[in-house]
C-alpha positions in Angstrom: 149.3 77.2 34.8 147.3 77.1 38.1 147.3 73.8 40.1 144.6 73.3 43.0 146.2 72.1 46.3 144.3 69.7 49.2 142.1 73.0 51.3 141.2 75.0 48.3 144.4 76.7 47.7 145.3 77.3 44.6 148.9 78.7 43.3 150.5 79.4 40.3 153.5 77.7 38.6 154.7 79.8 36.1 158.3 79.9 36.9 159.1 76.2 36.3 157.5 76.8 32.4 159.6 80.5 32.2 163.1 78.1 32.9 162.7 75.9 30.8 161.6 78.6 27.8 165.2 80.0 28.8 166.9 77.1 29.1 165.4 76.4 25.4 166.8 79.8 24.1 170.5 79.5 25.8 170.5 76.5 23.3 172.7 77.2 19.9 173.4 74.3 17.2 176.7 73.3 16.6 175.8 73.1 12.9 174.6 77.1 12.3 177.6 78.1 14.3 179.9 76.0 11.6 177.8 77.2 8.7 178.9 80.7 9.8 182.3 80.2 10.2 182.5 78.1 7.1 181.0 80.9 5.2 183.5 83.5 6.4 186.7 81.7 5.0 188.0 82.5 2.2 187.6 79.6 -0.1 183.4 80.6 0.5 183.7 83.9 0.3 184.9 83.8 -3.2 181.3 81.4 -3.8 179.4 84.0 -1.8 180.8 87.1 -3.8 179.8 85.0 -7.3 176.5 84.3 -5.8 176.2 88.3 -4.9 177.4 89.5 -8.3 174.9 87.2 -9.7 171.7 88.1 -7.5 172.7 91.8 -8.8 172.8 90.8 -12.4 170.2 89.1 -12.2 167.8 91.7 -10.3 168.8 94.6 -12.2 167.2 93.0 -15.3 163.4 93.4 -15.7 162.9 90.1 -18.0 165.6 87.6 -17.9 165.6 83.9 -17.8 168.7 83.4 -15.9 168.7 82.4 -12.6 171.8 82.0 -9.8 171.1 78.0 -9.0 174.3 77.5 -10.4 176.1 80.0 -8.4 174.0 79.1 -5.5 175.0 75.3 -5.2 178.4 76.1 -5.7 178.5 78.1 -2.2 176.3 75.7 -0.4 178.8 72.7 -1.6 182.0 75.0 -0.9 180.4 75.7 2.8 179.2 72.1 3.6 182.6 70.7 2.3 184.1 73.2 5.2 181.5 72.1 7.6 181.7 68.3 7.2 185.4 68.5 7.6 185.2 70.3 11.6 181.5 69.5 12.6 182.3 65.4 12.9 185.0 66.1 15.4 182.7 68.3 18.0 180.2 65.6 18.3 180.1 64.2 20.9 
C-alpha cells in the first residue's frame, strides 16, 4: 500500500500490513488444541481405532453399502464429551 504525503512524496507501508498478518498467524484456538488432546486419551483412542478399522473394512471392499457414520459419531461424541468438560474452564 503506497500513501501520498503533502510535497509529492510518496512511501510505502507495508510493514504495518506484514504485523498484523503475523500477529494473525501466532493466533491458535483453544478449541483445536483441546480437540487434539481429547483425541489422544485413551477413552478416544479406542473410538478412533473402531473408526480406523472401519474406514479399512470399508475401503478394501469394491461394492458395499456400509458406511462408518456410526463409528464416526461415536468418536466425535467421545471427543467433544472430553472437550466440553476442560474447554469451559480456560475461557476467559
Amino acid at each position: 500500500m503506497t500513501k501520498q504525503l503533502p510535497g509529492g512524496h510518496v512511501t510505502l507501508c507495508l510493514f504495518q500490513e506484514e504485523e498484523e498478518e503475523e500477529e494473525e498467524e501466532d493466533m491458535v484456538d483453544p478449541l483445536e488444541t483441546m480437540r487434539q488432546k481429547c483425541a489422544d486419551t485413551e477413552h478416544c483412542v479406542h473410538y478412533r481405532e473402531r473408526l480406523e478399522h472401519c474406514e479399512t473394512r470399508v475401503g478394501s471392499r469394491s461394492s458395499t453399502l456400509e458406511d462408518c457414520t456410526e463409528e464416526l459419531f461415536d468418536f466425535l461424541h467421545a471427543r467433544d464429551h472430553c472437550v466440553s468438560d476442560k474447554l469451559f474452564h480456560s475461557v476467559k
